[in-house]
N, C-alpha and C positions, 0 to 999 in steps of 0.2 A: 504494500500500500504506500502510495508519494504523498509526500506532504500536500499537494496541489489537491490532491482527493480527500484529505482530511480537514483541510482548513475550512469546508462549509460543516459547521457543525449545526448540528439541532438540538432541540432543548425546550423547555416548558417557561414560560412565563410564571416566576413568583408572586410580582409585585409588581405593581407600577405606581411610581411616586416623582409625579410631575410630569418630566420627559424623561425620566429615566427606566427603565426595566428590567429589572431582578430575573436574572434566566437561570434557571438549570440545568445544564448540562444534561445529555443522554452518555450512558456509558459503553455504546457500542463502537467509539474511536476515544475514548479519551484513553485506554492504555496504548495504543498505537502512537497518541499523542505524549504520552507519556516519557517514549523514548525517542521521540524525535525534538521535543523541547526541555527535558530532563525532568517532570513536572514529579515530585515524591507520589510512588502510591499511598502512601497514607491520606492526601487532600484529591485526591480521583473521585472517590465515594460522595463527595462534597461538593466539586465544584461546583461554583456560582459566577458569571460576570456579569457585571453590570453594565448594559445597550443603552443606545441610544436607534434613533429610528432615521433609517435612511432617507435622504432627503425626495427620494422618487416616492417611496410608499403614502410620504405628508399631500406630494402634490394628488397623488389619486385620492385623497381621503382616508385612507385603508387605517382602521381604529385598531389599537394591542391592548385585549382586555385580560385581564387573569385568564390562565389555560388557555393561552392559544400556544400551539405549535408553529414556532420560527426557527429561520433560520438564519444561521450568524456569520460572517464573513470578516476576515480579518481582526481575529484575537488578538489582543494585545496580554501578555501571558502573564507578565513580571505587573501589570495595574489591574489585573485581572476587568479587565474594558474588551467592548466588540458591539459589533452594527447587524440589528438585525434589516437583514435585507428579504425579508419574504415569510408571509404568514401562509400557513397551509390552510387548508379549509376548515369551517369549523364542522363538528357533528350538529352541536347547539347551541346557543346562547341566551343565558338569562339576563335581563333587563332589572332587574333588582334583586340581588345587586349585579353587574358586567360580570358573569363570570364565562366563561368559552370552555365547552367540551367537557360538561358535564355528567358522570353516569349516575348519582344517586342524592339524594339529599335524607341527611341525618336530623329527623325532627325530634327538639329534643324536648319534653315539657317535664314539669315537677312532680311527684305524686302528694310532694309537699312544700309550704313554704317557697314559690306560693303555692294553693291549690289551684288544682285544674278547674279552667271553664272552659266546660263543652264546648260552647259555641264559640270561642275564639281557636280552642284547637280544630273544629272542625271548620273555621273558616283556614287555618293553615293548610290543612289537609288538602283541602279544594283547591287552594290555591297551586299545589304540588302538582296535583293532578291535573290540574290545567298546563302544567308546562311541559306532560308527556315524561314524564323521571320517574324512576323508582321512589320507593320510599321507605325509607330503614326508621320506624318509630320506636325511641328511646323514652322509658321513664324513668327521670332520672331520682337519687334523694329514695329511693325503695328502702333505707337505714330509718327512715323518722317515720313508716309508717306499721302497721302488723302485717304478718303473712296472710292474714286472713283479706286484708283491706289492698295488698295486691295484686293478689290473685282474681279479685273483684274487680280490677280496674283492668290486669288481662283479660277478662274474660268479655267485660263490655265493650273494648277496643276490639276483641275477635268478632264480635257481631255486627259491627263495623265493617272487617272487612281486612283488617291489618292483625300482623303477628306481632308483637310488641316486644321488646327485651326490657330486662327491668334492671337498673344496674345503680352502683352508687361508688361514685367517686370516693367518698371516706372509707368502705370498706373494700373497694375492688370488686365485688361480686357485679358479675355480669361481663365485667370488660374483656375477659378473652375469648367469650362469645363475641363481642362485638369489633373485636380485632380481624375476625377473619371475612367481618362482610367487609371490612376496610380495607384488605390487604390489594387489591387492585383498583384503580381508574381514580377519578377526581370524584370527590365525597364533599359535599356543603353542608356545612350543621348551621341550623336555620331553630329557629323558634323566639317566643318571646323573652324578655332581658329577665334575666334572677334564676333564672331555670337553669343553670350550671354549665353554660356550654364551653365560657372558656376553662371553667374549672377541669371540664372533661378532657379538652385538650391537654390543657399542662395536666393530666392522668395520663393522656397518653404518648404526650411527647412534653417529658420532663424537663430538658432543656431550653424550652420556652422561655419560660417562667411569666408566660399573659396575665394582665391587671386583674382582679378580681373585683366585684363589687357585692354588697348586699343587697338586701329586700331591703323597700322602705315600707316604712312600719305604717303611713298615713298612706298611701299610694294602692300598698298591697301587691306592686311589681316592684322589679330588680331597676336597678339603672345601668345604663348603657356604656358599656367600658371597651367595646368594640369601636376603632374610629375608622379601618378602613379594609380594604377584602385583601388577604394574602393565604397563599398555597404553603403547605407544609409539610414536607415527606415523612410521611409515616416512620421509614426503617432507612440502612442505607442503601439498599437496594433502589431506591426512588422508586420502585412500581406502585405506588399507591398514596396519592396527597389527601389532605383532609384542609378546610377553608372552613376559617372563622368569617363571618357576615357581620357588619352591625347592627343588632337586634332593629326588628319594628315592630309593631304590635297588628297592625293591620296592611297585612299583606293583602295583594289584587285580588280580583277575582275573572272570570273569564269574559272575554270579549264579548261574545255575541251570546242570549241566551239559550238559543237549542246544544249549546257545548254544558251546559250546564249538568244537565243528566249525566252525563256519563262522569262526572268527574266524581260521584258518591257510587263504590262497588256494590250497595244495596241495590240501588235504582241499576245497575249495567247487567246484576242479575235479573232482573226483571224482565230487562230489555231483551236480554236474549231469551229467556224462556217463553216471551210471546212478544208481540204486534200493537202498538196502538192503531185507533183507526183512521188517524192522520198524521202524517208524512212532518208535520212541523207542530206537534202537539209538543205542548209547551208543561203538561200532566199538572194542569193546578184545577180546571174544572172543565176539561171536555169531557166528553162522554165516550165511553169503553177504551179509559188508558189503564196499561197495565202499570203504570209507576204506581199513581195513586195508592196509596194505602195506610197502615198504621204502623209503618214500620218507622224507628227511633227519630232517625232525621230528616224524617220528611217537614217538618215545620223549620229546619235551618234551611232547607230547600227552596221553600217557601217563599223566606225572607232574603236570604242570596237572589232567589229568579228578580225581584221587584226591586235591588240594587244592581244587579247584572241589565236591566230593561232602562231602568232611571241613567245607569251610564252608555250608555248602546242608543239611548234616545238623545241623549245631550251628544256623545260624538258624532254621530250624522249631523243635525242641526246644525252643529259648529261647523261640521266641513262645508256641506249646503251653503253656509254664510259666507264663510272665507272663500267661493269660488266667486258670489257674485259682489262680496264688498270689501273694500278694503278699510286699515286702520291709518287714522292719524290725529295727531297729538292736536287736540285746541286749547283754548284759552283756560288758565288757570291749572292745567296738567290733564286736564279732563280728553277722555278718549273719547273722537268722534269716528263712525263708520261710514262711507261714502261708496257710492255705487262703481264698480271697478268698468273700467272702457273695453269693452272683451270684442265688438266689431270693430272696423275700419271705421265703420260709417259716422262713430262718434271721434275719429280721434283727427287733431287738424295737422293739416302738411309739414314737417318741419321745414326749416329756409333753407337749410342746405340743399334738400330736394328739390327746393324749388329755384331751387340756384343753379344746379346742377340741369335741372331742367330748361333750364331759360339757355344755360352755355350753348345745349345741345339744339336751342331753336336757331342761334347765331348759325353756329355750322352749317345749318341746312338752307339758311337764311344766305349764305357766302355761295355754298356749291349753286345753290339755283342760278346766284346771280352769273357762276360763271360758266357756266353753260347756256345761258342767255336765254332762260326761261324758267318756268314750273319742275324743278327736278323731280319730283312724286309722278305728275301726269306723263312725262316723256315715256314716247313710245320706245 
């Protein structure tokens, strides 16, 4: 292998802070690299440089979010510095927060301290499902509750739809189960603030040493001690990162309403075990749906469809608007909207054209004359 063939290397995006990006190396040349730049294998396992972004890639637009695969061009070995020059494609990408090439998202909620609410866990849930991802649900703090009272909260999570792991960072119980759904691809641990998630991280990657925060006592949630998204290799193998998020409490929900059903595995067995009697039945009161019924979360369904409809109706509206009006600033700061000029028929000549035009009357104006007539009419 020549150096010439080594020097494009690839690597995972860490971090990105500012213009700069935190890359990981892959270790399928860096021992090859190793002997042709003398790099000790002890810091192989490790490598990190830190990129800058090619000045081609800025003029196309082309965005470096967490987890994208790049590729890097001219290391500088001894600053540990290089340019990525080419993002490969992505599988997916999440919009809250920018993460690229995601396989699974770790939802982590409390069994205690705080306690669980339904409906915000199950507004996360939906949210998960709406972005097409796996979903590994953690409950974390299983130490401050009885076994009687978690095996109750497994069991109601299983009628759900989800298999739940119960684990507790104080004690350790659970986490080598949960090790092994982490051991490959990019993992995002998401849920609301106090619920232990960085705590869980510095559980399983000690060397962190991430902020921790408490519950507030008047709040009844944690506070937010996450400020921005960063990947974190599990082992040193790097086959398997795990991403801190910073908390939100109210995550999306899905675009358009008929996506709504399927994002609850209650309602997707239904769906397949039979047929509503219409093709865009929305199963809150048509007649012969098979969603309808008494099963647990059909009333968050309910109340998600009439927010999923309330923002589905306002984003048309707006767009409708912004094709035929435009914004601009009036008096006092005050936003005015004015009808946008979308034919010809309203918009007036500019002078150049008609400058330009006048030049080209001369022209024809000069050849007539010298031809010694009507230059158009000549036969």
């Amino acid at each position: 292998m020549t150096t010439n063939q080594i020097e494009n290397l690839t690597g995972t995006v860490l971090a990105v802070q500012a213009n700069f990006y935190r890359v990981s190396l892959d270790r399928v040349n860096l021992y090859a690299l190793a002997a042709i730049h003398g790099i000790e294998d002890s810091s192989i396992a490790t490598k990190e440089l830190l990129c800058t972004r090619r000045a081609r890639l800025k003029k196309i637009g082309q965005q470096i979010c967490v987890g994208d695969r790049v590729v890097i061009q001219e290391p500088d070995w001894q600053g540990n510095r290089g340019a990525i020059a080419e993002v490969a494609p992505r599988h997916n990408l999440l919009d809250r927060p920018p993460i690229a090439n995601v396989d699974r998202v770790l939802l982590v909620f409390a069994l205690a301290d705080p306690e669980i609410e339904l409906l915000q866990l199950s507004r996360f849930l939906v949210n998960i499902e709406a972005s097409d991802l796996d979903i590994l649900l953690c409950l974390n703090k299983c130490d401050l509750v009885t076994e009687a009272e978690r095996q109750t909260w497994c069991d109601h999570m299983q009628s759900w739809g989800y298999a739940p792991i119960a684990i507790s960072t104080y004690t350790g119980e659970g986490i080598e189960q949960l090790k092994q759904h982490l051991s490959t691809g990019v993992t995002v641990a998401a849920g609301p603030s106090g619920v232990g998630k960085s705590s869980l991280i510095n559980f399983l990657i000690p060397e962190l040493k991430l902020r921790v925060g408490e519950v507030s006592q008047r709040l009844g949630h944690g506070r937010h001690t996450t400020r921005h998204v960063e990947l974190f290799p599990l082992d040193e193998q790097a086959t398997g990162y795990l991403a801190d998020t910073p908390g939100f409490l109210q995550p999306a929900l899905p675009k358009t309403p008929t996506e709504l059903a399927y994002c609850f595995p209650e309602a997707r067995l239904r769906l397949e075990s039979g047929t509503c009697q219409f093709n865009d039945c929305l199963h809150r009161d048509e007649p012969n749906c098979v969603v309808q019924g008494d099963w647990e979360r059909y009333a968050h369904y309910s109340l998600f469809l009439d927010d999923v409809e309330a923002h589905y109706s306002k984003a048309r509206d707006t767009t409708k608007t912004e094709s035929t009006l435009k914004t601009k600033s009036g008096t006092g700061g005050q936003v005015q909207h004015e009808p946008r000029l979308i034919t010809k028929k309203h918009r007036r000549t500019s002078r150049r054209t008609d400058l330009q035009k006048l030049d080209f009357d001369i022209e024809n104006d000069n050849l007539n004359d010298d031809f010694g007539g009507d230059f158009d009419d000549r036969e």
